[in-house]
N, C-alpha and C positions, 0 to 999 in steps of 0.2 A: 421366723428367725433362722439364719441359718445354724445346724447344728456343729459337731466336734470336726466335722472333714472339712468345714471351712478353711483349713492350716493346710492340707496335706497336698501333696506337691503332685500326686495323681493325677492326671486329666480321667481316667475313672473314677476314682473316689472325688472329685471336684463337681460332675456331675448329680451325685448324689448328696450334696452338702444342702440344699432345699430343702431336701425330704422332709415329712414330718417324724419319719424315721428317726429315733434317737442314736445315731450309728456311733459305732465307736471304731478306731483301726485297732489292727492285730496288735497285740500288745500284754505286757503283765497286768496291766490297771484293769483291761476289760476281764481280763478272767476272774482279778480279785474282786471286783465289782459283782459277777455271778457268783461267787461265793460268801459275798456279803451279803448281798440277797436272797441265798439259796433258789436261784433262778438258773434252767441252761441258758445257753450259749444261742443262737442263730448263727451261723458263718455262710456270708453269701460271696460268690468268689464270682471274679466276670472280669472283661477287660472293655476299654475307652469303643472300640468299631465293634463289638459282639451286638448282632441285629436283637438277641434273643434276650439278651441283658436289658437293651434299652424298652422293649417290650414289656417286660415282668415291672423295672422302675416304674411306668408309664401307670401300669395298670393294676399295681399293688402297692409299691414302695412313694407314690406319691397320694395313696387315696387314707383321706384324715382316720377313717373307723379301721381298715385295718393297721395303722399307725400306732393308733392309741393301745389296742389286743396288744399289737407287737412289744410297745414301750414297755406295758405295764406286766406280761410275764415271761421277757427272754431280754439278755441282754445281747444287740445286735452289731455284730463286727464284719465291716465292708474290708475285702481283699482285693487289692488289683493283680491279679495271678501274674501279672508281666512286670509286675514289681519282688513278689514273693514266690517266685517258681517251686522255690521247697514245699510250702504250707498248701499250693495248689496238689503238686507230686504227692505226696502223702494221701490227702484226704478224695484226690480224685482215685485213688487205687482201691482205697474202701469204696468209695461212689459203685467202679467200674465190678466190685467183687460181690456187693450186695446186690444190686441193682443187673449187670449186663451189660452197662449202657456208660456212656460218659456225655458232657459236655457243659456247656455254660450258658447260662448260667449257671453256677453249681453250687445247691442248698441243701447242707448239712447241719444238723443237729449235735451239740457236744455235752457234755459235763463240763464242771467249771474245772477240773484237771486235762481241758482235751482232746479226751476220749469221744469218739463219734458216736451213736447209737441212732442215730435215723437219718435218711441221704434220700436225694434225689438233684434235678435239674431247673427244667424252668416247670412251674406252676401256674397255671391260670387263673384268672379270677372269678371264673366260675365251673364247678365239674365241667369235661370237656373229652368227649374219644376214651374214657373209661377212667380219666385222671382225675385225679380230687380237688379241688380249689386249692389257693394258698392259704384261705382262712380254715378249710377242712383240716389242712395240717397241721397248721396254728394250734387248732383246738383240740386235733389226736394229741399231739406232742403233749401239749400240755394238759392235757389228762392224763397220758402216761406220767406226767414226767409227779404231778402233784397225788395219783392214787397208785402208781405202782412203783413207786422207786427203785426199791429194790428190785424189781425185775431189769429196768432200766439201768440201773448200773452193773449186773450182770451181765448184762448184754452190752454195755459198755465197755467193761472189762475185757470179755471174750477177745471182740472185735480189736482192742488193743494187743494182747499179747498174740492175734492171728498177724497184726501186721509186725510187729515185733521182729517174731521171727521169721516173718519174708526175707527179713532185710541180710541175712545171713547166707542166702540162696545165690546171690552169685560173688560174694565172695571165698564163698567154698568151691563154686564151679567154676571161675576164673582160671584159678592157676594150676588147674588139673593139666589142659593141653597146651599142644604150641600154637602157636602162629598158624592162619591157615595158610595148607601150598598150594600146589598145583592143582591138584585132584578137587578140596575144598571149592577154589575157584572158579573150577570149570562146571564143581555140583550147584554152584548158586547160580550161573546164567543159567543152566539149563532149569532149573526152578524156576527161575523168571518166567524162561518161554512160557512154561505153562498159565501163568495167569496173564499175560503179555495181551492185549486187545490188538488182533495184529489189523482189524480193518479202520480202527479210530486212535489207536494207539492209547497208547498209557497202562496200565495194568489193574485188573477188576474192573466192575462195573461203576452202578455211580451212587453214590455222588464220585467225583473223581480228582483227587489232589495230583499239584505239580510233581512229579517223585525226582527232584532235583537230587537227589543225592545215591540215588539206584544210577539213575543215568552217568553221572561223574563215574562211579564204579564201573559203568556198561564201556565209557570211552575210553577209560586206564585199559579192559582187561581188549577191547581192539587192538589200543597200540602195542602192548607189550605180546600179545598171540595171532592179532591179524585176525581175530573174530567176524565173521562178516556177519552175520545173527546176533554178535551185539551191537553193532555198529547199527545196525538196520532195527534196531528197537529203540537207540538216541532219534536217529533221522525221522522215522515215524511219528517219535511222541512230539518231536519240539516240533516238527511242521504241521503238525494237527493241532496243538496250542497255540501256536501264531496266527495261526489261520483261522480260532474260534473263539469264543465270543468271551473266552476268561482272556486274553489279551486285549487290551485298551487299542483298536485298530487306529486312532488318532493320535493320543500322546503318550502311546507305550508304557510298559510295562503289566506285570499280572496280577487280576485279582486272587483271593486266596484259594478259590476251587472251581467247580464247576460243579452244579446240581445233577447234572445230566450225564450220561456217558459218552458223550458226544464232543464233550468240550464247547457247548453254545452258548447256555445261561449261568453267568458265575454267579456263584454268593460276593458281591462286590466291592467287597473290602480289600484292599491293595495292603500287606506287610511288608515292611522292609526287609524282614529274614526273607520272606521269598522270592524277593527283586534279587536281591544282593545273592544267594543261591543261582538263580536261572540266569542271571549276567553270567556268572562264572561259567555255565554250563554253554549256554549257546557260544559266550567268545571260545571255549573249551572244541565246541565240536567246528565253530569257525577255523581254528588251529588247524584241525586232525580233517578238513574235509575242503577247505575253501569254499564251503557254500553260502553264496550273498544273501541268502534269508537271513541266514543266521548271525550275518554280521551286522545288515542292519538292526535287527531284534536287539543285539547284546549291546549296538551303540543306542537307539531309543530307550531302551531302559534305563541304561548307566547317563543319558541324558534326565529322562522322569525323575531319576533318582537325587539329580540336583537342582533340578525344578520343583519338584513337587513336596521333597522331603528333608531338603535340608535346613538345618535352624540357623539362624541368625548367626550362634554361637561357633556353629561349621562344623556340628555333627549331624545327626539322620533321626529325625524322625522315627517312632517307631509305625504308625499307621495314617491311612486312611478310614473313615469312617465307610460303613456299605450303606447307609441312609443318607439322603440330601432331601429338600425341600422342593417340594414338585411344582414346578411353578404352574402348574392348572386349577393345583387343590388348595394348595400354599402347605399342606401338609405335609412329613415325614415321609417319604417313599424308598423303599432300596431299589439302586439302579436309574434314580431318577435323572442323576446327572450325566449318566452315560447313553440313554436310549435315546431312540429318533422314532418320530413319525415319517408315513411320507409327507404328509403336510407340511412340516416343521422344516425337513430336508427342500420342500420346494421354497418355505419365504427365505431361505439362506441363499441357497443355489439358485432359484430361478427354474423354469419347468424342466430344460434340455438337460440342463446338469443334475439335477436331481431325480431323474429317469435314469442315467445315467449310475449314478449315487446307489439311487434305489436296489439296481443288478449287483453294482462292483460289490455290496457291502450287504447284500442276500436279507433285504428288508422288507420281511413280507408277514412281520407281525409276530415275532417272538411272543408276547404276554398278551394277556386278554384284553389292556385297553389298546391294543392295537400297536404299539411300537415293537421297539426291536434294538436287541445289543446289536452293536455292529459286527460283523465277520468280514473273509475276507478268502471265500471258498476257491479262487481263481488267482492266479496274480494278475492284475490289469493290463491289458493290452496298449493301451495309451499311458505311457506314464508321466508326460506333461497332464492331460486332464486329470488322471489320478493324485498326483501331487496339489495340484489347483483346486479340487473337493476338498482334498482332507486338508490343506489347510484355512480355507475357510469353513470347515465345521469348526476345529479345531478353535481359532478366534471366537466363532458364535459361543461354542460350548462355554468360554469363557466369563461370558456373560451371566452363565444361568448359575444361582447359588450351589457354591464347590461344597462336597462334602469337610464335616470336621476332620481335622488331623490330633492325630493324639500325639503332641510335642514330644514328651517323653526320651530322651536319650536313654537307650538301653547298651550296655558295655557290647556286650555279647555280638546284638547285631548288627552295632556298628562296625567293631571286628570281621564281621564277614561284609561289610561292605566295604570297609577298607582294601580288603584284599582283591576283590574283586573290581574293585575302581583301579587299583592301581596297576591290578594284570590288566585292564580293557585300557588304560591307558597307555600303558609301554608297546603292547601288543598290536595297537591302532593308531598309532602314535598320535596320542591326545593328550600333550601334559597337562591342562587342565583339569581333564580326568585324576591323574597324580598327585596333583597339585589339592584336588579337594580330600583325598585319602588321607594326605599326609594333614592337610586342617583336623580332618574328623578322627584322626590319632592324635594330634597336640593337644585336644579337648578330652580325651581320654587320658592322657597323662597328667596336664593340669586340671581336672576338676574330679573325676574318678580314681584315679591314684592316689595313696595318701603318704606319709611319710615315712609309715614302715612298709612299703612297698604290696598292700594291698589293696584291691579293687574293690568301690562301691559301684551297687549292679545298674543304679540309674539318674539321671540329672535334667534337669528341667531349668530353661533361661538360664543356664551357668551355672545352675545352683546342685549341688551333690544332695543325693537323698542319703537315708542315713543306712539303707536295705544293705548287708553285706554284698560283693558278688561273689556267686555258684560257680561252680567249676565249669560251665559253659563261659563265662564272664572271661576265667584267666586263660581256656582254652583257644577261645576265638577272637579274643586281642592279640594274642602270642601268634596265630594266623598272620592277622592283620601284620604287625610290626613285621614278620618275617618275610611276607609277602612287601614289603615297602621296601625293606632290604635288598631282596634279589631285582628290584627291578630300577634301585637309585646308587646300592651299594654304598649305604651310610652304616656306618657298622653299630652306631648307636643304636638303632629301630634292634638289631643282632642284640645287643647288648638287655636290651629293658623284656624283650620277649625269652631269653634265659633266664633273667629274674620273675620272673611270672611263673614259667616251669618249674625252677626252684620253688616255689611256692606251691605249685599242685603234686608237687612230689614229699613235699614237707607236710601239710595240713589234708590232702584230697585221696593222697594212697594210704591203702592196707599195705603194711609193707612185709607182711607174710605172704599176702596171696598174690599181692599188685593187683588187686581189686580198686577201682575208684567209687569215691563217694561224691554226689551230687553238693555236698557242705560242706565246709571245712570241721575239721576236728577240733573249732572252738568258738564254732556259730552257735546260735541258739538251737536245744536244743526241742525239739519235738517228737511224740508220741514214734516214731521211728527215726532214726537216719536216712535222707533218702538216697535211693541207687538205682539205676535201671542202664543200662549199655544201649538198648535201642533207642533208633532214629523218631522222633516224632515230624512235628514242623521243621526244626531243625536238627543239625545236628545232634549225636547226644554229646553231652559233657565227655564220658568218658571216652567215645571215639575222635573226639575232637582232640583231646588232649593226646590220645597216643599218636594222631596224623603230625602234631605240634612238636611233639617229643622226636618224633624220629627224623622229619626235617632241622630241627635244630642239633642231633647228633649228626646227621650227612655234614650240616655245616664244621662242625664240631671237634667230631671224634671223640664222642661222648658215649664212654661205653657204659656210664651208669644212665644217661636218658635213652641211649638204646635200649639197654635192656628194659627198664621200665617201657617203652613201648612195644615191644616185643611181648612184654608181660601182657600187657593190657588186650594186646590184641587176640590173645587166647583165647576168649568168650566170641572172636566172630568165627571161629572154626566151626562149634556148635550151631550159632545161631545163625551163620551166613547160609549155611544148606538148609535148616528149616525155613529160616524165617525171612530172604534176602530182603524183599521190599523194605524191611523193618528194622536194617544194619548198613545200609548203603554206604554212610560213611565208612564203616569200620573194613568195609570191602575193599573201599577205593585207598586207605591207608595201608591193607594188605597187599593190595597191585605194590604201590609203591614201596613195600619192604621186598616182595618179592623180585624186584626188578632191581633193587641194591638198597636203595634210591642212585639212581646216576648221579653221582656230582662234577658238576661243569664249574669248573674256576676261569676266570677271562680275565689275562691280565694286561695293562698297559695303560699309558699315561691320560687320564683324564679324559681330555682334548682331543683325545685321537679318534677321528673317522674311524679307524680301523678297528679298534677296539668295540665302539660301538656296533658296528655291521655285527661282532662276532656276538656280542652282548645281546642282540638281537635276536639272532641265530639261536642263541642258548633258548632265549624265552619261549620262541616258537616252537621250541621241540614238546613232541606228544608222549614223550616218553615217561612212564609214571611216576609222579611226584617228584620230577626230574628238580633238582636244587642245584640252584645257578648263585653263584658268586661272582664281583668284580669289584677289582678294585689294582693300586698300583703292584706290579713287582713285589714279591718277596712279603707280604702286608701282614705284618707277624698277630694284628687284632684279629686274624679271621686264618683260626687254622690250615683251611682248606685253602687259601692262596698262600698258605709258607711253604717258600721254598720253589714255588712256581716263577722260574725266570722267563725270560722275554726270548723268543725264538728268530735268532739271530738280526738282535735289536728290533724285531715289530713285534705290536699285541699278539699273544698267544689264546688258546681253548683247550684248556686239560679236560678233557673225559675220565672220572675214575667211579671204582666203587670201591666203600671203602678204604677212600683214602691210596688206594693203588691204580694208577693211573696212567692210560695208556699215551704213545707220543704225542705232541703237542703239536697244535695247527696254524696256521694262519690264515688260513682258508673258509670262511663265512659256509660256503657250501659244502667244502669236507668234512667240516663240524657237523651240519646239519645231515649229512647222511651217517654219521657216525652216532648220532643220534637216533636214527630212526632202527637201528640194526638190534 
């Protein structure tokens, strides 16, 4: 029978609705439930593509004897961390401070108040490499939990008031300094260099994640200094990711990492946050370099991204699964859907194309049963025959069972796809591109939005979940909307992404220190409030929302969202010199305060050729967080174009910062060099 997650709108939690697992979701009922039984807690956290999740379900969470153990002394509550990002942030910091270590799946031990007192990750089902079974820990915990309580809830306490007062650590260190300037700046690429892999690119060894938002920082602090050492750490990483084998060499786009230093073998799960990041980045270094890797990379993506991932509804998907069904074993494999034989590549190709196949795509037996992710170590010499392989693998591949997709619309990463659809649309001129951004914001308005103008963090087939959304949610919709503005100049999208801001400056700041919190000020709450300023996967909330803030004052003239981002960005002073890798947004928000932000106003009628060339002109520029405006003459809805008339009767391009702003052009390419300066 299936249990309680049979309701829940999860494609995580839906997978474990068989269980014999008695699960229950996060909620007041399970905990009062442990307290009416005087029973802990189990909290098991994981998301819909986690290989290591579906592993542990497989081999514990579906076997009937440890079911029954489970039922009968803990009451167990399933998390989809990409539903509940709070309750994961929280208990993953205890994980990370007891233990050293993080990841997911992530199993924790609570009190029925909460309180964590035992952590770890994935558990085997049998002792394994010095680790204890799942059932070993079953039967510690609950030995602890029934012959030493009181030690157990000392140690539960502890553990609480240690996180407690973490939480107070960067709201005190926030609003000590400024903004970082120059000097901060110039101390975090040169920190880069130092962990920079300068013969494989990327930075550290491996396993090795995409560092899309170090790089965005690397190609502001180019354009605005002429850095050729930062510039040369973008061009390195993204041509060594394109080129290896965490890039999908056939239908584009990136899996979540790479196990190797090399960039060969990804862990093969495809997220949207990291499509929708590295679109932005290569069309980004496409902009500032004109280099056709990089253009096609950022157009095959921003294509994958409406193939592969978009829902019905005409928002995004949040994942790919990194297992598929191997069609040799019939069994679960990761990578099964993306690897080749040579064999497999000859019944598709045929011998000459598939010798051929073999070289271009460096197929020479990645894993032990002989196949191989594709790469792409050379650019092909023939690019008729090249095109003619990949797409008949391409159609073949089609054939063989596609991994699961975790439907899931999440506010947050649709936000960053929006924006990044709509820059690679205007920028490449693909309104289709445009055209699906602006879908997968109307789906954000109408089913995540609610009446008093705040965002729920997730929806599935149209249907809103009920999970408040986190200040990543209001931070990188208000992207999104902003980023549809400057590139359709509908002043509405302006409009709905200041009310959102209004909102993380109402509910998400300290408005002592201008510290942000990951919650709102009247979410649930939990054994901490969470906060953290650095970058993970994505963005953090916090530097998202000051990059958000300060683009909406350039538009503005908003010297109270100024300031609020100005505030916020005081913590990357500190953190950007120790810690760069680890704040890249917060960096790449700093290029652009330090740079003014430029605001470019383009005015003239509609219709006009000319207007457009200049509107164009604006986008193109590499100039940091350069905020571009258009719209008619005089257009009193949008500060930054009042007062900007027509330079003698044709479309104009004001350059200012500021709000001060230098003579006005008509000139497509005076613009553009006035840009670059």
């Amino acid at each position: 029978m299936p249990n309680r997650l049979a309701d829940a709108t999860s494609p995580y939690l839906l997978q474990h609705a068989d269980n014999p697992v008695d699960w229950w979701e996060w909620g007041p009922e399970a905990f009062a439930e442990a307290e009416r039984r005087g029973v802990p807690v189990l909290l098991s956290v994981g998301y819909a593509a986690c290989h290591w999740c579906h592993v542990m379900a497989h081999e514990s969470f579906e076997d009937e004897a440890t079911a029954e153990f489970l039922n009968g002394r803990f009451v167990a509550v399933k998390v989809d961390r990409e539903e509940r990002p709070d309750v994961d942030a929280v208990y993953m910091e205890a994980v990370q401070a007891a233990t050293g270590q993080g990841g997911w799946p992530m199993t924790v031990f609570l009190t029925p108040g909460k309180e964590p007192f035992y952590f770890g990750t994935y558990f085997p089902p049998e002792p394994r490499h010095g680790m204890p079974s799942f059932r070993q820990v079953l039967e510690g915990v609950d030995k602890a939990w029934t012959g030493r309580r009181e030690e157990v809830a000392e140690v539960a306490a502890r553990i609480g008031r240690d996180l407690a007062e973490r939480a107070s650590v960067y709201a005190v260190g926030s609003g000590v300094g400024k903004a970082p300037g120059e000097a901060e700046l110039h101390a975090a690429v040169v920190e880069l260099t130092r962990s920079f892999d300068e013969r494989r690119g990327g930075f550290g060894g491996a396993p090795k994640f995409p560092p899309s938002m170090v790089l965005e920082f690397l190609l502001r602090h180019h354009a605005r200094t002429g850095s050729a050492a930062a510039l040369e750490m973008v061009e390195r990483t993204c041509e060594a990711m394109a080129r290896g084998g965490i890039y999908d060499q056939l239908g584009g786009g990136f899996a979540r990492y790479a196990v190797d230093a090399t960039w060969t073998v990804p862990h093969f799960e495809k997220m949207l946050y990291d499509n929708a990041l590295l679109l932005r980045v290569y069309l980004h270094l496409w902009r500032a370099t004109g280099e056709e890797r990089a253009r096609r990379v950022a157009l095959e993506t921003a294509d994958f991204l409406l193939r592969e991932l978009r829902t019905p509804e005409g928002g995004f998907a949040s994942a790919l699964d990194a297992d598929s069904p191997d069609p040799a074993s019939g069994r679960n494999a990761e990578g099964a859907y993306y690897a080749w034989t040579p064999g497999q590549l000859a019944e598709v190709l045929g011998e000459a194309d598939a010798a051929l196949a073999v070289q271009l795509f460096d197929v020479t037996g990645t894993f032990e049963h002989g196949s191989s992710v594709l790469q792409l170590p050379t650019d092909p010499q023939d690019g008729e025959a090249y095109a003619r392989i990949r797409a008949k693998l391409f159609e073949a591949r089609a054939d063989r069972p596609a991994p699961a997709r975790d439907d899931k619309v999440v506010a947050a990463w649709n936000g960053l796809a929006v924006a990044a659809l709509a820059e690679a649309g205007a920028l490449l001129e693909r309104p289709d591109l445009v055209e699906a951004a602006e879908r997968a914001a109307d789906l954000l308005i109408a089913v995540h939005l609610t009446a008093d103008g705040r965002l729920l963090r997730t929806s599935r087939d149209g249907r809103a979940g009920a999970n408040a959304g986190v200040l990543e949610d209001y931070a990188d919709t208000a992207e999104g909307f902003l980023a549809l503005y400057a590139v359709g100049g509908d002043t509405s999208w302006l409009q709905l992404a200041g009310e959102l801001l209004d909102v993380v400056l109402l509910h998400f700041t300290d408005e002592a220190s201008g510290a942000l919190y990951d919650t709102a000020d009247d979410a649930e709450q939990l054994i901490r409030r969470p906060q953290d300023p650095t970058d993970n996967a994505t963005p953090s909330g916090w530097t998202a929302a000051a990059a958000a803030l300060l683009t909406y004052a350039a538009y503005t003239g908003s010297a109270r969202h100024r300031t609020a981002a100005e505030r916020a960005l005081g913590i990357v002073s500190t953190l950007g010199t120790r810690a760069p890798r680890f704040i890249g947004w917060g960096l790449a928000a700093a290029e652009a305060l330090l740079d003014g932000p430029r605001e470019v106003a383009v005015v003239g009628p509609a219709d006009d050729p000319a207007r457009a060339a200049l509107h164009l002109a604006a986008l193109r520029s590499t100039a940091p967080g350069a905020v571009v405006a258009v719209g008619e003459p005089g257009d009193a809805e949008v500060p930054l174009l009042a007062d900007r008339p027509l330079l003698d009767g044709r479309p104009a391009a004001y350059v200012c910062r500021h709000f001060v702003c230098e003579r006005p052009t008509a000139d497509p390419v005076e613009l553009a060099e006035r840009l670059r300066d």
